[in-house]
N, C-alpha and C positions, 0 to 999 in steps of 0.2 A: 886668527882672531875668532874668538866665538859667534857664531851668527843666531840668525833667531832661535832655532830649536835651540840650541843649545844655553841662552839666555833664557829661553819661556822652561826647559828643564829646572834649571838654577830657580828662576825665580820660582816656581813652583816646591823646590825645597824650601827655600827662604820663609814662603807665607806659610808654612806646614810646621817651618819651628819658631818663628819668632811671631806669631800674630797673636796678640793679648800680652808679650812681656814689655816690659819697663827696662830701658836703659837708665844704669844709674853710674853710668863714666864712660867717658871716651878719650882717645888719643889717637894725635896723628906722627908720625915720624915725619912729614913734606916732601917725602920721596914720589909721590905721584906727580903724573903728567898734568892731572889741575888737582889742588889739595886745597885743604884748612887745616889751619895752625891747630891747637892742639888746647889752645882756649879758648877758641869759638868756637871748635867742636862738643868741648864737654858743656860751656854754658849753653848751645844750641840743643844738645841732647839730651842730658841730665834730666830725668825724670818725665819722660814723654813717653809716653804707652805706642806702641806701633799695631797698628789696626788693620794693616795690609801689605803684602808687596805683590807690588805690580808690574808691568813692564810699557816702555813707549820705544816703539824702536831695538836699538841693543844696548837701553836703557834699562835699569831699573831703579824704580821708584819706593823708596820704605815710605810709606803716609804715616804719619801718627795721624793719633783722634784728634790733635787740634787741625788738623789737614793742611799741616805745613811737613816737611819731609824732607828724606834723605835722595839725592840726584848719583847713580854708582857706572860705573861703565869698566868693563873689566879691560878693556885695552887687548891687546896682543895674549898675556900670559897671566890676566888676574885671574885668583879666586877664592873662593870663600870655606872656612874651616870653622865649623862650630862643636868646641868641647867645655867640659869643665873647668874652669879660671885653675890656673897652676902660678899663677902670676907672672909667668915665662912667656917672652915674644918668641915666637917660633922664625927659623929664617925666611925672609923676602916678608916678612909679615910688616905692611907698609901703616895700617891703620887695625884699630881694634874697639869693640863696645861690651861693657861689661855689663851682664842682663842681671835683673833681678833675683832668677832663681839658679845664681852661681856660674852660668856658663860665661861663655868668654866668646865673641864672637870675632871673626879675625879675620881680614881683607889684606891677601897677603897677592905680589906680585914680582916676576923674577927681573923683567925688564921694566918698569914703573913705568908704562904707556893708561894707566888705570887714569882714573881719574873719580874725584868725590867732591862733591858741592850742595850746599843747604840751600832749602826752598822755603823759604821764610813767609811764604803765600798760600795761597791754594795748590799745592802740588799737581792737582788732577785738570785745572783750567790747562798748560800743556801752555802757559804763556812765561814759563823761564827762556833765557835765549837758548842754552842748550838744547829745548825741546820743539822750538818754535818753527822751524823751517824741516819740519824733517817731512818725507812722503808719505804715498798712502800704504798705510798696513794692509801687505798680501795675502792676510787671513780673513779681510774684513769684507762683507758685500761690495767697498768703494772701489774693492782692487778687482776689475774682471777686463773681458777683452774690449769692451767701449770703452773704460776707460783707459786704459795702455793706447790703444790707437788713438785717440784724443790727443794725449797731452806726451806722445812721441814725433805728432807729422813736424814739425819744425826742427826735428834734430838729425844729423849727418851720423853721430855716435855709432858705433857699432854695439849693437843690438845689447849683446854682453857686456858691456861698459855701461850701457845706460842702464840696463835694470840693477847693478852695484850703486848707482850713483844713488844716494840713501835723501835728497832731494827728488826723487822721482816715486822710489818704492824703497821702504826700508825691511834690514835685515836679512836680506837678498845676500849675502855675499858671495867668494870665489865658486867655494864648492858644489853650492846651490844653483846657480846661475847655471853653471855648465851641465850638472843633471837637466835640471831644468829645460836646456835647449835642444839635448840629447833624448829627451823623451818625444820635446814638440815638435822633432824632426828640424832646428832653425840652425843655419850654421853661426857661430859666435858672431864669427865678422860681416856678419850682414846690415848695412846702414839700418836703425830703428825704423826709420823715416817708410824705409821699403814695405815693410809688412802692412800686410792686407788685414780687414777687419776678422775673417777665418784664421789667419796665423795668430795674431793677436790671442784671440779665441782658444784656442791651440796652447800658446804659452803661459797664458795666465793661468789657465785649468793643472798645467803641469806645473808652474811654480806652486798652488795650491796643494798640491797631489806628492810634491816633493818633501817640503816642509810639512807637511801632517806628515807623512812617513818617518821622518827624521827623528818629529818629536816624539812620537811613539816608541822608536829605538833608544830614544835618551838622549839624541845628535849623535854628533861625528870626533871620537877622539883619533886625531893625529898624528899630537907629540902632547901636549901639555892638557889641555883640556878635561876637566874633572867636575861631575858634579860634586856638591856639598858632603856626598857623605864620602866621597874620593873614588866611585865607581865613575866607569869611564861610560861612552854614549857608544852604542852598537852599530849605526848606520854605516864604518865603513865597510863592509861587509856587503851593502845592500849598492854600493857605486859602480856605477857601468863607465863609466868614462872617466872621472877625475883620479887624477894618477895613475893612469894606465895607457900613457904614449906608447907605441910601440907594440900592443897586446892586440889581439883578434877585439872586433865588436865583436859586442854578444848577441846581434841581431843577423850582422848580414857577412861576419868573418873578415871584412875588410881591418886592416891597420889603423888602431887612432891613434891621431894627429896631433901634435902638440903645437901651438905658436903664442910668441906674448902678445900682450894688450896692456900696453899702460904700465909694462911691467909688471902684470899679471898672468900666469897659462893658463891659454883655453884649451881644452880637450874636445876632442871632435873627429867623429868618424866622416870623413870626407864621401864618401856613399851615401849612405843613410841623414846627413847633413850639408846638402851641394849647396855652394854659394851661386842665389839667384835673388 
């Protein structure tokens, strides 16, 4: 699933070609995980200038200038392909908007985990239900190590399970999480509860430190992952632990460690990350 870098990538193409154009048709196939029909898509869109795209989470937000907007979430395997209208659906292509100055904009997805919903409000109030409950952005001043240790002393979770939980901190996902705990020296399976306000301190600074790196690579292509113009995101190249059960750390030559969580795998050099 795309995580933040790779959503803040996307959205960063998205506002770079569509910010100033006029959708003038829309359609949806209702193959997405949440959809619109394909008459309140085009009555929704039909002629509404788009003035931004944004991101909340692993959200993206299209605002028109009336500051009501598009809700998109690529799911497992969305993404987005913008060319010149041929009038041809391309395959897995689930949703489509046709811009004013000819292109064709195309929200296409292989397993339709996507999801698309109109924000008939203020988009940027962040008071759709989709948007409502989600945590604090680990880019923003709110996400540091007082708050991590605040609003984790009541929970048992293991450490790497609670910063995934996108109710606590969003956009954090697999891959990130586990750089992340591998740089702040934290083993995955450590109750949250346990860390001290220096560990905290610690993790937060390297989820920071991980995701800037990321995005600057472009994120992490996998197996599907693609920004908009179909270039893939560089940072796997720069990963010290994820997918590399069984390899030397690159710190201290010990074996890392694979185990699930949640039916999730953590990665973890058991040396350099002792469970304490």
């Amino acid at each position: 699933m795309p995580e933040l870098p790779e959503v803040t990538t996307i959205c960063r193409s998205l506002d770079r070609q569509l910010r100033g154009q006029v959708i003038t048709g829309a359609a949806s196939c209702g193959r997405l995980r949440v959809d619109v029909d394909s008459v309140s898509l085009q009555g929704f869109c039909a002629g509404k200038c788009i003035s931004a795209v944004t991101r909340r989470a692993k959200y993206l937000l299209v605002v028109f200038t009336d500051r009501s907007g598009l809700i998109l979430h690529l799911g497992m395997t969305g993404s987005f392909v913008i060319t010149p209208d041929d009038g041809q659906a391309r395959p897995y292509e689930r949703a489509y908007f046709l811009l004013a100055d000819g292109r064709r904009w195309r929200f296409c997805d292989i397993r339709c985990f996507g999801s698309l919903q109109l924000c008939p409000g203020d988009i940027q109030s962040c008071t759709h239900p989709a948007l409502a409950d989600l945590g604090l952005e680990p880019l923003t001043g709110d996400f540091n190590g007082s708050s991590l240790h605040r609003l984790s002393r009541n929970s048992r979770t293991p450490v790497k399970t609670w910063l995934m939980d996108q109710h606590n901190v969003v956009g954090v996902g697999n891959i990130y999480a586990n750089e992340a705990l591998f740089q702040a020296g934290i083993n995955p399976a450590t109750p949250v509860r346990r860390l001290g306000l220096q560990r905290c301190r610690r993790l937060a600074a390297a989820v920071k430190t991980i995701l800037q790196a990321a995005i600057a690579a472009g994120g992490t292509t996998i197996s599907d992952y693609r920004d908009v113009d179909g270039s893939e995101g560089h940072f796997r190249t720069a990963l010290e632990v994820y997918g590399r059960a069984g390899e030397p750390c690159p710190r201290c030559g010990d074996s890392i460690e694979r185990l699930l969580q949640g039916g999730r795998a953590a990665f973890f050099c058991p040396r350099c990350q002792p469970r304490r």
